[in-house]
VEXDREN-2710 file (C-alpha; in Angstrom, 1 decimal):
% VEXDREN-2710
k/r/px/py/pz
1/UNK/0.0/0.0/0.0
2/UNK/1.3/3.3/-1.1
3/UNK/0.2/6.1/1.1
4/UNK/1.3/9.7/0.0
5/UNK/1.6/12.8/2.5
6/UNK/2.5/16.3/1.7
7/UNK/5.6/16.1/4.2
8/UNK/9.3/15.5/3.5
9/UNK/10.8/13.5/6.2
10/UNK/9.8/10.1/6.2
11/UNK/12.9/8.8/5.5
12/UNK/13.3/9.5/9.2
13/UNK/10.0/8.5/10.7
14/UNK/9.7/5.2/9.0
15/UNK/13.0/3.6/10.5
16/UNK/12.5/5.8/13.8
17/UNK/8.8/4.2/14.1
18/UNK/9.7/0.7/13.1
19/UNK/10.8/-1.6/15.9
20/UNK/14.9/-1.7/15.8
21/UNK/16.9/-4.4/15.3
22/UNK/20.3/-4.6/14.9
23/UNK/22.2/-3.3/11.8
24/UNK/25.5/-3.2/10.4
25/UNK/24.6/0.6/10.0
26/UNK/23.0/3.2/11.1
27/UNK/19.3/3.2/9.1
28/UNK/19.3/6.7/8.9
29/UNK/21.4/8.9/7.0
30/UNK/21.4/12.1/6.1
31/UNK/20.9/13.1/2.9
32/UNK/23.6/15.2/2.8
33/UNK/24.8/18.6/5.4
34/UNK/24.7/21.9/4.0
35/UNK/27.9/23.9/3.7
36/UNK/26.7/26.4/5.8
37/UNK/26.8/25.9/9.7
38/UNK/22.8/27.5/10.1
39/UNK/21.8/24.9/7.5
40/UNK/18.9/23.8/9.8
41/UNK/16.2/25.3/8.0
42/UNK/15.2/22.6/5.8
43/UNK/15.3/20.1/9.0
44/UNK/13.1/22.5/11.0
45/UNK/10.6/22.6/8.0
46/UNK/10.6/19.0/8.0
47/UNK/10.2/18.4/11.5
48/UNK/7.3/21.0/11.9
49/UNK/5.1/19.6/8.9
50/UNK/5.6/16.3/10.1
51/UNK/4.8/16.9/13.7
52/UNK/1.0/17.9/11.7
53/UNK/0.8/14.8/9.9
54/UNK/1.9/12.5/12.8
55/UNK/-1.1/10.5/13.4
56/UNK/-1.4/9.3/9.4
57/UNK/2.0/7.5/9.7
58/UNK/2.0/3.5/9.3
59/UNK/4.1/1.5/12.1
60/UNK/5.6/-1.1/9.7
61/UNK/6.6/-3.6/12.6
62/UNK/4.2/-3.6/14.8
63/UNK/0.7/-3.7/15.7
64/UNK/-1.3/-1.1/17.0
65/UNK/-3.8/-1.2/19.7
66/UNK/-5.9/1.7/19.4
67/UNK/-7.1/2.6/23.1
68/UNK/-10.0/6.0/23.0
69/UNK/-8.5/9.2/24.6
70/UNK/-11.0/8.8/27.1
71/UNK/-9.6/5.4/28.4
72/UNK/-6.0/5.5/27.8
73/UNK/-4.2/4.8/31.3
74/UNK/-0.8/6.3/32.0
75/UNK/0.3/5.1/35.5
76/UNK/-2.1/5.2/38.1
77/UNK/-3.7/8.0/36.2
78/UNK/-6.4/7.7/33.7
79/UNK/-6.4/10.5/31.0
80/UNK/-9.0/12.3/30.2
81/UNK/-10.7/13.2/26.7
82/UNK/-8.6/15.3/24.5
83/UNK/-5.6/15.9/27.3
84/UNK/-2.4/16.9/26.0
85/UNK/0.1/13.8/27.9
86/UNK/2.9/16.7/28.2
87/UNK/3.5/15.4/31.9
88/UNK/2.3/12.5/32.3
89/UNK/4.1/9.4/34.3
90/UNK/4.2/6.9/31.4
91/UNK/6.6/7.5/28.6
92/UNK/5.4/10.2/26.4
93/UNK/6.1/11.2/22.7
94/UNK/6.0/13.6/20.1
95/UNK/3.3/11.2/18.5
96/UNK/1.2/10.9/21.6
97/UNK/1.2/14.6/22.0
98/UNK/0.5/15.1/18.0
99/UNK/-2.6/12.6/18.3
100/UNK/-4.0/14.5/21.1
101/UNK/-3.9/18.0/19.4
102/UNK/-5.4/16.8/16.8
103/UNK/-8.0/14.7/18.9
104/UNK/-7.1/11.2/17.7
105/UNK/-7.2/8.0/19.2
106/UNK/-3.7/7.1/20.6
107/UNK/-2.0/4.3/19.3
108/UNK/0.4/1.5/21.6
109/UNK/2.1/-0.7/20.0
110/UNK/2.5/-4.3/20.9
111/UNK/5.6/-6.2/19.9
112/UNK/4.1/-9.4/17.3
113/UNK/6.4/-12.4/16.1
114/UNK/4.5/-12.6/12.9
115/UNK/6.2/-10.9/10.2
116/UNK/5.0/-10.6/6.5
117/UNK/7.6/-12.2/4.7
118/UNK/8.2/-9.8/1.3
119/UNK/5.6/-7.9/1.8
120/UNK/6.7/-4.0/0.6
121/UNK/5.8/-1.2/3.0
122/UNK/6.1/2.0/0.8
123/UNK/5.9/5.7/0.6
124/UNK/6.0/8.2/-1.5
125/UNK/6.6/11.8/-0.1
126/UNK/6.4/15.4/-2.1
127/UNK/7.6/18.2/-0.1
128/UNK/9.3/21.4/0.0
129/UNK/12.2/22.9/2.5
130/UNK/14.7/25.3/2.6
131/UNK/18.3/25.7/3.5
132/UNK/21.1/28.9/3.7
133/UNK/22.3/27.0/1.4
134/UNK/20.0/25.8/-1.1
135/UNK/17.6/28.2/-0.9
136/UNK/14.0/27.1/-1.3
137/UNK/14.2/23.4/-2.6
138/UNK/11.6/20.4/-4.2
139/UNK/11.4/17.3/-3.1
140/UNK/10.1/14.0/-4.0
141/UNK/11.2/11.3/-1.4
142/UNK/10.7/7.1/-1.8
143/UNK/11.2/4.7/1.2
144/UNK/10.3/1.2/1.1
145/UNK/10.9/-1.5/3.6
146/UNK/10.5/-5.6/4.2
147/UNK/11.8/-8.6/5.4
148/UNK/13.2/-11.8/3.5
149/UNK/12.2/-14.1/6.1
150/UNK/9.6/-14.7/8.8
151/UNK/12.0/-15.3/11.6
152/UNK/11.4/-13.3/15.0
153/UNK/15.3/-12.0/14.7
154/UNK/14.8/-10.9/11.3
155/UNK/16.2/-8.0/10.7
156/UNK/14.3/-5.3/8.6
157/UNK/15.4/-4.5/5.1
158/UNK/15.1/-0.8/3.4
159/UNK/15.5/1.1/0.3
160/UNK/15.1/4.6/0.1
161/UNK/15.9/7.4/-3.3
162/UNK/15.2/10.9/-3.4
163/UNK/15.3/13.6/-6.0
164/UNK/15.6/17.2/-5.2
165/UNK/15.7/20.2/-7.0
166/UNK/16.7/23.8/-5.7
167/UNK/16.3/27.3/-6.2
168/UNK/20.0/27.6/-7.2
169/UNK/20.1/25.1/-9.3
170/UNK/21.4/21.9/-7.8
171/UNK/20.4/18.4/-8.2
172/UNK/20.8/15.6/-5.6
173/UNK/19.5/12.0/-6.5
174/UNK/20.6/9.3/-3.7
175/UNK/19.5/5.6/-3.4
176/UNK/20.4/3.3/-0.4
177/UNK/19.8/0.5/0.2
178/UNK/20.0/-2.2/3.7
179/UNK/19.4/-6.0/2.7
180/UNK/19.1/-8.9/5.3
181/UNK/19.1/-12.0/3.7
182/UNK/17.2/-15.7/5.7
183/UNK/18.4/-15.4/9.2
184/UNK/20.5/-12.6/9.1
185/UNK/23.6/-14.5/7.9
186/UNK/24.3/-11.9/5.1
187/UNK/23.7/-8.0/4.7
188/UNK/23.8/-5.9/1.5
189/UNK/24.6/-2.4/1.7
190/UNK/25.1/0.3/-1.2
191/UNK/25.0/4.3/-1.2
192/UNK/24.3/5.4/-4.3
193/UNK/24.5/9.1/-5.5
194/UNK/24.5/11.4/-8.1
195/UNK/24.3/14.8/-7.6
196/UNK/25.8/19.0/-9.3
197/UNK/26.7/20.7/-5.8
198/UNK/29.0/23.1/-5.0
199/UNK/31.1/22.6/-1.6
200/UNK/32.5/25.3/0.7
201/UNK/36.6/25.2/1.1
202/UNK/38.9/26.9/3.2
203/UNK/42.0/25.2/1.8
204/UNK/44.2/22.1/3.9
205/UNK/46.0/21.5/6.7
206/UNK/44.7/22.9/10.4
207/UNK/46.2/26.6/9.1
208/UNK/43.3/27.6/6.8
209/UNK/41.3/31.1/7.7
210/UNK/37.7/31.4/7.9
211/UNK/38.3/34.7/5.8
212/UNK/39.7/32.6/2.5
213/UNK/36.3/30.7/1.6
214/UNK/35.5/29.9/-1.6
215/UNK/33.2/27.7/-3.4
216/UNK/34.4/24.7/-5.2
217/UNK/31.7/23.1/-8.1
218/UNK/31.3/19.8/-9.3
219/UNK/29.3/16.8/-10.7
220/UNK/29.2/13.4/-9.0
221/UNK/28.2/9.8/-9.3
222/UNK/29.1/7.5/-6.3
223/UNK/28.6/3.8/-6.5
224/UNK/29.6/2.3/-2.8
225/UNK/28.5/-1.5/-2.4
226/UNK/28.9/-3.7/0.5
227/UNK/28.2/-7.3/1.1
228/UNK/29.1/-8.7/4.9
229/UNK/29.1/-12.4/6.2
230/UNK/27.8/-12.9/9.7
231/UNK/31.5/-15.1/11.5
232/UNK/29.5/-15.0/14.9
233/UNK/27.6/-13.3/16.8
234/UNK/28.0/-9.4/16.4
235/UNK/30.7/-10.2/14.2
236/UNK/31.0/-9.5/10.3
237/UNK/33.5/-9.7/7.8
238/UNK/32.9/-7.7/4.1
239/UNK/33.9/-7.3/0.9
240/UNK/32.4/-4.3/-1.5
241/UNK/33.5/-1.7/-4.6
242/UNK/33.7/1.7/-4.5
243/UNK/33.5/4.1/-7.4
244/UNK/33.8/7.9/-7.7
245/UNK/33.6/9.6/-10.7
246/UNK/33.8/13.7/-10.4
247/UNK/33.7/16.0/-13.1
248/UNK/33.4/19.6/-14.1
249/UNK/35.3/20.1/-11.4
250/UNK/36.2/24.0/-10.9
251/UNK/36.7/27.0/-8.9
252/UNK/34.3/29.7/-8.4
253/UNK/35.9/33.3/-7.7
254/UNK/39.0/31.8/-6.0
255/UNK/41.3/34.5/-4.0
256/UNK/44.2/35.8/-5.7
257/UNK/47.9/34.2/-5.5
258/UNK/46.7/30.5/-6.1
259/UNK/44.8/28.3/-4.0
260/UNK/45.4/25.1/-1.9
261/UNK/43.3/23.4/-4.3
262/UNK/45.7/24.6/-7.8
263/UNK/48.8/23.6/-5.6
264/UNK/47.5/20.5/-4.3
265/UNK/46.5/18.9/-7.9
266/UNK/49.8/20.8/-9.7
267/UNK/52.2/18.4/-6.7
268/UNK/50.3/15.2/-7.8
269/UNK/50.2/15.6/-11.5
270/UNK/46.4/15.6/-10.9
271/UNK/43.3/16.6/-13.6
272/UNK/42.0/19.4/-12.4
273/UNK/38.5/19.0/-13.8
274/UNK/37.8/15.6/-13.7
275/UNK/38.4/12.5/-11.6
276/UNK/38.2/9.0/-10.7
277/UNK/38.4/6.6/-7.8
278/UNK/37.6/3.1/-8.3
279/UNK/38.6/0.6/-5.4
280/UNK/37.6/-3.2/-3.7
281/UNK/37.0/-2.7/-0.4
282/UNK/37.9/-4.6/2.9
283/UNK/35.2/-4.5/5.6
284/UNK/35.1/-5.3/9.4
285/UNK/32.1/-4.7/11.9
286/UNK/31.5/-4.9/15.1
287/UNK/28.0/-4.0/16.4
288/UNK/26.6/-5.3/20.1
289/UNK/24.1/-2.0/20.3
290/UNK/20.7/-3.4/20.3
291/UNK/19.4/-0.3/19.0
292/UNK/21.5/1.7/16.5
293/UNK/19.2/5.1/16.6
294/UNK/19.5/5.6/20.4
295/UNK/22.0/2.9/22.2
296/UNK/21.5/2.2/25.8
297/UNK/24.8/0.3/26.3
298/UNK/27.5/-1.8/23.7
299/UNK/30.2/-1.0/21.4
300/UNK/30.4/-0.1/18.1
301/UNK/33.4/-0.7/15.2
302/UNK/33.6/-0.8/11.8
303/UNK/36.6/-0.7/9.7
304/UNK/37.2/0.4/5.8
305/UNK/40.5/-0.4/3.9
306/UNK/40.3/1.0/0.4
307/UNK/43.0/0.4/-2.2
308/UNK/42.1/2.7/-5.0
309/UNK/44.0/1.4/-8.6
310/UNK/44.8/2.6/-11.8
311/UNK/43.9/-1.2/-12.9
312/UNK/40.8/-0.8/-11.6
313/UNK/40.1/2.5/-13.2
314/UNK/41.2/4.9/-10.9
315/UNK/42.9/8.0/-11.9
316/UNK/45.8/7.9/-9.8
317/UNK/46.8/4.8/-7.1
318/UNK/45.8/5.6/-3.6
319/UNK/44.8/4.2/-0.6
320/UNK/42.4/5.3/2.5
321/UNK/41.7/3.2/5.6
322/UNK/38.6/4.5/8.1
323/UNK/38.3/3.4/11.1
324/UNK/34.8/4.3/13.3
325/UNK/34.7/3.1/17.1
326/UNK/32.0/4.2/19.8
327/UNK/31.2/3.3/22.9
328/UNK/28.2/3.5/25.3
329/UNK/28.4/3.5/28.7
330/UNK/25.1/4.1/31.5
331/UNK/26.3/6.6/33.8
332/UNK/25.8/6.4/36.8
333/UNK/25.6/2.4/36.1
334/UNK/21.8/2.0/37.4
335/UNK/20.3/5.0/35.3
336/UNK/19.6/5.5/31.7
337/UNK/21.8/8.3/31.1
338/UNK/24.9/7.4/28.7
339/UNK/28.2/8.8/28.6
340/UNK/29.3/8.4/24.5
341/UNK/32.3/8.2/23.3
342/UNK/33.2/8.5/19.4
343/UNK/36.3/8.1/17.7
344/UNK/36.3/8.2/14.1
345/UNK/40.3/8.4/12.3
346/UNK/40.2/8.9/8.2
347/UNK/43.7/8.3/7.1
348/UNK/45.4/8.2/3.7
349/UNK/47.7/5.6/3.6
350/UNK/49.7/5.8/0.2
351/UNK/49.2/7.8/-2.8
352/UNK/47.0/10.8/-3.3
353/UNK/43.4/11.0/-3.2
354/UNK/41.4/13.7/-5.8
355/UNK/40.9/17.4/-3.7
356/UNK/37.1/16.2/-3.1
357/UNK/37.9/13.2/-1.8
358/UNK/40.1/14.3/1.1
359/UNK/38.8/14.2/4.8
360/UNK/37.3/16.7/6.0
361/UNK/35.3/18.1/8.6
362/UNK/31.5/16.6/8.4
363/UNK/32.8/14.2/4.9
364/UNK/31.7/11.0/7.1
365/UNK/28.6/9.3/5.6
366/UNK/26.6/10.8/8.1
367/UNK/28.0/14.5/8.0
368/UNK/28.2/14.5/11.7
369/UNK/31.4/15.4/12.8
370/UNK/33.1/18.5/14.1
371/UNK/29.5/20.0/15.6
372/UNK/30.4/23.8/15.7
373/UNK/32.1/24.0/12.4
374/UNK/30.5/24.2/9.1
375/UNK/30.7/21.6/6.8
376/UNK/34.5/20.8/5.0
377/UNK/35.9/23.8/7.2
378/UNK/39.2/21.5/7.5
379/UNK/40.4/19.2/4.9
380/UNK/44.0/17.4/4.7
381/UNK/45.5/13.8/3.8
382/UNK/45.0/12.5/7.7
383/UNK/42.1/13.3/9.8
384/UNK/42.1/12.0/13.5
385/UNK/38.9/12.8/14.9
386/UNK/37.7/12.5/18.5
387/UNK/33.9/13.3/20.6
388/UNK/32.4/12.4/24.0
389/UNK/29.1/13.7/24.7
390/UNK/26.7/13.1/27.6
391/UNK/23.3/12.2/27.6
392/UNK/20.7/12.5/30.5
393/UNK/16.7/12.7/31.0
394/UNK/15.1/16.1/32.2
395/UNK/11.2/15.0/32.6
396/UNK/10.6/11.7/34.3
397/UNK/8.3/10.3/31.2
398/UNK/11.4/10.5/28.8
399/UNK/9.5/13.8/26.6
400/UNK/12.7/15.7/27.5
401/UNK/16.4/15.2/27.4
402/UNK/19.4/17.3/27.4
403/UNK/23.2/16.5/26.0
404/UNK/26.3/18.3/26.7
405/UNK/29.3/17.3/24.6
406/UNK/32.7/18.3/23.1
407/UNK/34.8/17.2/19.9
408/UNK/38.3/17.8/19.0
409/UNK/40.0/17.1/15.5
410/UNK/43.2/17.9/13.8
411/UNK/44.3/17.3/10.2
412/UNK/47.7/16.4/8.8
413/UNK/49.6/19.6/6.9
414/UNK/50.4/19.3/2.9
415/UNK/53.6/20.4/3.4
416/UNK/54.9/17.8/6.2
417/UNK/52.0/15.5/6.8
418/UNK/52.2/16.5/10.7
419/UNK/49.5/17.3/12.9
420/UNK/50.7/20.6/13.7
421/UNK/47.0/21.9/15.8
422/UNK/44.0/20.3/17.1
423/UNK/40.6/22.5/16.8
424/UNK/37.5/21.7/19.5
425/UNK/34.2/22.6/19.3
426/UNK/31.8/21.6/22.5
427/UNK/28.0/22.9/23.6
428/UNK/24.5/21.7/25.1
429/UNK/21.5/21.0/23.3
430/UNK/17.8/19.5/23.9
431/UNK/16.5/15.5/23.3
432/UNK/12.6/16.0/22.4
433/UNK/11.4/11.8/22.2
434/UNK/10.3/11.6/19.1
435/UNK/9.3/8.0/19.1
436/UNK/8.9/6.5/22.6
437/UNK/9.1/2.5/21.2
438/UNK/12.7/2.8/19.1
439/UNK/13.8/5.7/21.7
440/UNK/14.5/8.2/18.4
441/UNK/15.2/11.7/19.8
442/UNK/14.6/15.1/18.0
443/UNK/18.4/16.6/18.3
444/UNK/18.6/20.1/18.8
445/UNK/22.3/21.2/19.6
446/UNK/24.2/24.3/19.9
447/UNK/27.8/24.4/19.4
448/UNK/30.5/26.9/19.4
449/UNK/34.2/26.2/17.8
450/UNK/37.7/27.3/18.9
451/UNK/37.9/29.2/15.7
452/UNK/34.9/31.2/16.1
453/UNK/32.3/29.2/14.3
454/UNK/28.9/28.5/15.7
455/UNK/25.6/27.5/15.1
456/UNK/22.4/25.4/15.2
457/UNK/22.2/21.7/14.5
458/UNK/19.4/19.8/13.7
459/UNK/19.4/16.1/13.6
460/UNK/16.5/13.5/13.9
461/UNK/18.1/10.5/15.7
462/UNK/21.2/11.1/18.4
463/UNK/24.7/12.5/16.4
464/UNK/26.4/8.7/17.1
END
């Protein structure tokens, strides 16, 4: 069944609203992060016209008992007709709150074993937002999920593409997909992308100035595919292809006197305008969270060797190794708050990667690094990256949540390759429980960096 709603984030709401497994990823990602640090508008759009349609959304894993306003208990307390569960004792939601505004019935779910093997739960989303960035945008958003076996374990399976269109002209088309095979034993993953967008750059190494910004443009198609073996429990071992191709690469008003950018593809006898990475990858994980939007406890680690080759296609022979570790711990032990901790090291090990390819500052799949700095603010051959952040409950019934938190990252130098300066960014921001069943948070964060950047950061699901 196909159900279509005049909102844009359901990419979001339909993994947050599903029951959580466990994944060798996160299920959400962001599209992508605007190069501006106040790129929340778009995210506030989506989150404000969703909160309006929240009571039309399907609950793909679950079945809902539908209890009248007027019977609904929460505690010891029975609410009454039409009341607003703001502070009541049971867990609360944005969803309850949305249904009682707009006097609906209140849905609880209760866990099932029966799952509808290959049956396709789909939407498909028009919408409109807006971004510093962007400018006003169009959107059309797909997002389909199922599983490939009835077992109770199964884990849920996902494919979501978007196109979008904006005022200034760019063009963004992603499709990813998350396939579990019978019982789990294999999982598919690919990221997908084509899409004309210019990126903000500030040149490399930790010495670049705020004051020497300049726009880089380009076209690209990515092709990332993974395929990972369950060895044993928690435990997976991958193989997969990655393939960049960029084009049209080229500088719009750069400063005078030459740019990072001109010296950087000049040293390695790079095209300036177009290139191309193609590479096998090698691919460990290691996932014991038992629910990837919002952990309560476990570890995280997944590891990415890529050896880019001219054999293979590549423009030039390089080679990258990622590696992503976190680490959840309650604290105090006997409470649900959870002191994160996040390390995430993007090296290059031989050779030299295209200019766009280069970590930077928010270029992990998720964008989420280096909160208080805008997007690619830092970019360089090595990039050791580092964040801890705290999270803790305000209101008893879980509506309300606060984080405090602080990052610090330093990139190697062109010149040397040593990490001469380490930039950290830290602030506070608010947890609003978006769904109560997955534990999905509405992020709101503030951040400040050493360097004088700041702003507002919107994300739906917790940063890591």
């Amino acid at each position: 069944m196909v159900r279509i709603f005049f909102i844009i984030p359901f990419n979001y709401s339909f993994s947050i609203l599903s029951k959580q497994r466990k994944s060798g990823r996160e299920v959400i990602s962001k599209l992508h992060r605007t190069n501006n640090i106040l790129h929340t508008g778009m995210d506030i759009a989506r989150i404000s016209l969703f909160l309006f349609f929240l009571c039309h959304v399907p609950v793909v894993k679950a079945q809902e008992q539908i209890i009248p306003p007027d019977h609904i208990k929460t505690g010891d307390t029975t609410t009454r007709k039409h009341h607003i569960p703001i502070f009541d004792k049971g867990e609360t939601d944005l969803i309850d709150i949305g249904n009682s505004l707009l006097h609906k019935p209140i849905s609880r779910q209760v866990d099932t074993a029966h799952i509808e093997t290959g049956k396709l739960h789909s939407a498909i989303l028009p919408g409109a937002g807006y971004s510093l960035q962007t400018g006003f945008a169009a959107v059309v958003q797909y997002l389909g999920g199922f599983y490939t076996t009835n077992s109770h374990d199964a884990n849920q399976s996902s494919v979501e593409t978007s196109v979008s269109y904006t005022q200034f002209q760019q063009l963004l088309i992603p499709l990813q997909a998350n396939i579990w095979t019978k019982d789990n034993k294999f999982n598919i993953q690919t990221d997908w992308r084509y899409l004309i967008f210019p990126q903000n750059t500030y040149g490399l190494g930790s010495y670049s100035s705020l004051n020497k910004v300049y726009v880089i443009d380009f076209s690209n198609i990515r092709l990332y595919t993974t395929l990972y073996k369950s060895i044993k429990p928690d435990m997976y071992i991958g193989i997969g292809y990655d393939f960049d191709y960029i084009w049209n690469i080229h500088e719009v008003n750069p400063p005078s006197g030459g740019t990072d950018f001109q010296r950087y593809t000049i040293a390695n006898n790079e095209t300036s305008t177009t290139a191309f990475a193609s590479a096998p990858t090698l691919n460990f994980l290691f996932d014991t969270r038992r629910n990837s939007i919002n952990p309560s406890g476990g570890s995280f680690v997944n590891v990415v060797y890529r050896p880019n080759l001219t054999l293979a296609g590549s423009s030039e022979n390089w080679q990258s190794l990622i590696v992503d570790m976190r680490k959840y711990i309650p604290l105090p032990f006997d409470s649900k708050n959870i002191l994160a901790l996040w390390s995430y090291n993007w090296l290059t090990l031989d050779g030299a990667p295209p200019y766009i390819l280069l970590p930077n500052t928010g270029g992990d799949p998720y964008g989420n690094t280096g909160r208080g700095f805008t997007e690619g603010r830092f970019r360089g051959r090595d990039m050791l990256y580092f964040e801890s952040e705290y999270r803790f409950a305000i209101m008893h019934n879980g509506l309300l949540g606060g984080v405090v938190f602080a990052n610090a990252q330093s990139f190697s130098e062109q010149s040397n390759d040593q990490f001469a300066r380490v930039y950290a960014g830290y602030g506070a921001g608010l947890r609003i429980k978006f769904n109560k069943f997955s534990r999905a948070n509405v992020a709101l964060d503030y951040a400040f960096g050493t360097d004088g950047s700041r702003g507002v950061f919107v994300n739906l699901g917790e940063v890591f």
